[in-house]
N, C-alpha and C positions, 0 to 999 in steps of 0.2 A: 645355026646350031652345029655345034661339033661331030665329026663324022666317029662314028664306032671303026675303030681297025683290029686285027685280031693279029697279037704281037708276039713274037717267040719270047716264052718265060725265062729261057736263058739268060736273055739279052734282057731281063729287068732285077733290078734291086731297090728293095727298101731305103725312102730318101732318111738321110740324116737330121733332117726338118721333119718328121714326122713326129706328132708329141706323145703318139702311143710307146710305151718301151714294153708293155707287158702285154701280150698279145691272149696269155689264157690257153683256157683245153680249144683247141679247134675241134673234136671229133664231133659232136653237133653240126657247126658248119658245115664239115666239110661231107654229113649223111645227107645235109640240104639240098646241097651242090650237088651232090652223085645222084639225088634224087630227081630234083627240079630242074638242074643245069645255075648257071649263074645269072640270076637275074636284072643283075646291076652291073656297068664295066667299070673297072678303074681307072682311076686320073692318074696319067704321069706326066714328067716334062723332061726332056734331054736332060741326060747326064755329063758331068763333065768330063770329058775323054770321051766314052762311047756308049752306048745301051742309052736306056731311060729308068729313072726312077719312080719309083709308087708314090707318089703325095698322098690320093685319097686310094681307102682299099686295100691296107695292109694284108688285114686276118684273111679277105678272100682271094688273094692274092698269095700268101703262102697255105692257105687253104686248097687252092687248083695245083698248087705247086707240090703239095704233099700226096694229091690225088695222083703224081705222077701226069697232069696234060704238058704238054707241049707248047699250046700257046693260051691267049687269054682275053677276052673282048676288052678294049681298054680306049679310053680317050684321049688326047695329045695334045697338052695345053703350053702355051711358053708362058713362065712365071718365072719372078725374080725370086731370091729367097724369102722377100718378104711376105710376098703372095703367094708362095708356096705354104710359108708356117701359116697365114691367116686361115686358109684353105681347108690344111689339117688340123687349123685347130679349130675352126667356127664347126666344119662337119660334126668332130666328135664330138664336142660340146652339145651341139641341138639332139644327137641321139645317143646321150649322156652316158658313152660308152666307156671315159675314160676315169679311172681315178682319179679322188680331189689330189694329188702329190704327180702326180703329172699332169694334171688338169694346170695345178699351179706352177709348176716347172715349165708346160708351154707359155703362160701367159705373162711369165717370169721373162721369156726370152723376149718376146712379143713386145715389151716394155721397155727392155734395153736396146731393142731397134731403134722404138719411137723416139728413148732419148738422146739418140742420135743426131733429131733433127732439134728436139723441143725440151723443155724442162720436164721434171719426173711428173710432177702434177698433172698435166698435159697428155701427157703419155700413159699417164693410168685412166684417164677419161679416154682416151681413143683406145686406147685396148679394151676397154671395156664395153665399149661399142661395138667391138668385133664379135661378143661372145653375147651380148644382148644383155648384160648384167648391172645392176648398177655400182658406180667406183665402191662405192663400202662392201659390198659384197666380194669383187674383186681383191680389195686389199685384205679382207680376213682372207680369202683363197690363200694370200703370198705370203701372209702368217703365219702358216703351216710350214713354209720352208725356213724359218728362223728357230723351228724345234728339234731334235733330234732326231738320229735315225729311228730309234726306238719307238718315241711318240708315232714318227712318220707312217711306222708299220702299223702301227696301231691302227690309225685311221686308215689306213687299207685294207685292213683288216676287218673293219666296223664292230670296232674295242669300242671306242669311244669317238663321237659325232667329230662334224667337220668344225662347227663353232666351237666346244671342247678345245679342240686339238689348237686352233686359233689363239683361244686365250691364257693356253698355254705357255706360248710362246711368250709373255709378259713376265714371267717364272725363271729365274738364272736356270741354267742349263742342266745344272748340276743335279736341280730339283722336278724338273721335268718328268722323267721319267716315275718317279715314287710315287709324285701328285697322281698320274694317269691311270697306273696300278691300282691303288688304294680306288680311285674312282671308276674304274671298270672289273672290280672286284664288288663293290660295294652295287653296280646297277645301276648309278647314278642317273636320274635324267639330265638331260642337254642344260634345262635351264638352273635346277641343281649343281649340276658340276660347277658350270659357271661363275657361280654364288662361291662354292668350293674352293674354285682358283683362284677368285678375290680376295678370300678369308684370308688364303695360303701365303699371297704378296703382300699381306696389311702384316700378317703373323711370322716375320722370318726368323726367328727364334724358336719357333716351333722346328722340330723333324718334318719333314714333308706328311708321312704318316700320321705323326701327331698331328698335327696342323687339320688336316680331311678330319680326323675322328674328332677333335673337340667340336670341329665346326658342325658335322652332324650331331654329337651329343648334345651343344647350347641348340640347336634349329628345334632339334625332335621336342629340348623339356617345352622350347618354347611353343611348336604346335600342339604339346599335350594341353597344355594351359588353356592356350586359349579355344580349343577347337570342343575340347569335352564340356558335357551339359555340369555345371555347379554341384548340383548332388552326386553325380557318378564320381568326380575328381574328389568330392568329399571322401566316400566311401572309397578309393583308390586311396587314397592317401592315409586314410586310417590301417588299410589294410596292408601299407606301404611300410609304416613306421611299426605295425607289430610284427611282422615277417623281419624288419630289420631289410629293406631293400629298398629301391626307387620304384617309380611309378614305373619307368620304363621299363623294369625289369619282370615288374610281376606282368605288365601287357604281353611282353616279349613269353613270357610264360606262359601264358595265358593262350598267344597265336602258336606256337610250338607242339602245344599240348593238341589245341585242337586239330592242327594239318595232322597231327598221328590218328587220330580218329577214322 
C-alpha cells in the first residue's frame, strides 16, 4: 500500500494530464476542508524538472492551496503519461464530476494514445474499458466534439441533453447552432429532439428554424389525430372550421386560457 507523505504545496502543480479544465466554485470544499480537515490525499507523480504534479485531487488540492496551508497529505505514484491520464480520467468519470465536453476531450486524448499502438476501432474499445462504458456510448461522448463551440456550451450548460448535443453533430455546422436553440427554446425532450435533428438532415432546404417548427407542426396534427377520442376530434374540428382556426390552435387556446385561471 502506498505510504501518505505530507508535501509542501509550493513544490506541486496541477498535471497537464488532468482532464478536469473547469474546476467550479471551491467555497463548499474548501468550508469542508476547514471544517473536517481533508479526508482523502492526493495522487501525484514527479514532475519533469522538479516538484510533482496532481494527477488525482485537483479541486482539493487548490482547495488547501486557497485555505492558505503549506503542505498537503498526498501519495507518490510513478506513472507514465498514459497511466497518469487513465488515472484521471477513470477517477472522475466513476464520481461523475466532469463535464460530458471534457469528459470527451479526456477520452478523445486517451484514444489517440491507443492509436498509437492499434487501429482506431481497437482503441475506442480499450478506452472504453477504461471508463467502464460501452463503445457506442463512448463514440456519441466524442460526437459532441465534432459540434461547435456554441452547441458545446450548451451541453455544459444542460440547454440541451448529451445525446441531443451527439446527434447534432450529423448537422453542417453552419446549422448546428439554430437547430439547438429552436430546440431548447421550445423544451424539447432528449428523445424528441432527436427525432427533430433527423427531420432537420432529411429537410436541408428548410432554414434550421423552419425545419424544428414544421417538424413539431406535422408531429403535434399528427398526435392530435390519433391520440384524441373520435367524438371530441369531431366536435374540435367543427368548432375548428367555424372559428376559422386549426385544431391546434383552439387547444393551444383553450390551455392558455385555462393556466390564467
Amino acid at each position: 500500500m502506498s505510504q501518505i507523505e505530507s508535501l509542501p504545496i509550493k513544490g506541486l502543480r496541477v498535471s497537464p494530464l488532468n482532464v478536469r479544465k473547469r474546476v467550479g466554485d471551491l467555497a463548499d470544499l474548501q468550508a469542508s476542508i476547514k471544517s473536517m480537515g481533508l479526508l482523502q490525499p492526493i495522487i501525484v507523480r514527479e514532475a519533469k524538472g522538479n516538484g510533482f504534479e496532481v494527477v488525482v485531487g485537483q479541486r482539493r488540492f487548490l482547495a488547501c492551496k486557497a485555505l492558505g496551508w503549506d503542505s498537503i497529505p498526498a501519495v507518490k505514484r510513478e506513472l507514465t503519461d498514459r497511466e497518469a491520464l487513465i488515472l484521471s480520467l477513470s477517477e472522475n468519470v466513476q464520481v461523475d464530476s466532469l463535464d460530458p465536453i471534457e469528459r470527451a476531450r479526456g477520452i478523445e486524448e486517451l484514444v489517440r494514445d491507443f492509436e498509437r499502438e492499434m487501429p482506431h476501432t481497437k482503441a475506442l474499445e480499450e478506452a472504453s474499458k477504461v471508463v467502464g462504458k460501452e463503445a457506442r456510448t463512448v463514440h456519441d461522448w466524442l460526437r459532441l466534439l465534432m459540434t461547435t463551440e456554441a452547441v458545446q456550451r450548451m451541453v455544459q450548460e444542460k440547454k440541451i441533453g448529451i445525446e441531443t448535443g451527439a446527434r447534432l453533430a450529423s448537422l453542417p455546422k453552419e446549422r448546428q447552432k439554430d437547430v439547438a436553440e429552436v430546440i431548447y427554446e421550445e423544451r424539447l425532450p432528449e428523445s424528441q429532439a432527436v427525432k427533430a435533428i433527423e427531420f432537420a438532415s432529411r429537410r436541408p432546404e428548410l432554414r434550421s428554424r423552419q425545419a424544428i417548427k414544421t417538424f413539431l407542426r406535422e408531429t403535434e396534427e399528427y398526435s392530435v389525430t390519433i391520440s384524441l377520442p373520435g367524438s371530441l376530434y369531431q366536435a374540435l374540428s367543427q368548432l375548428a372550421q367555424a372559428k376559422k382556426l386549426t385544431i391546434q390552435e383552439i387547444i393551444r387556446r383553450a390551455v392558455r386560457k385555462y393556466l390564467r385561471l
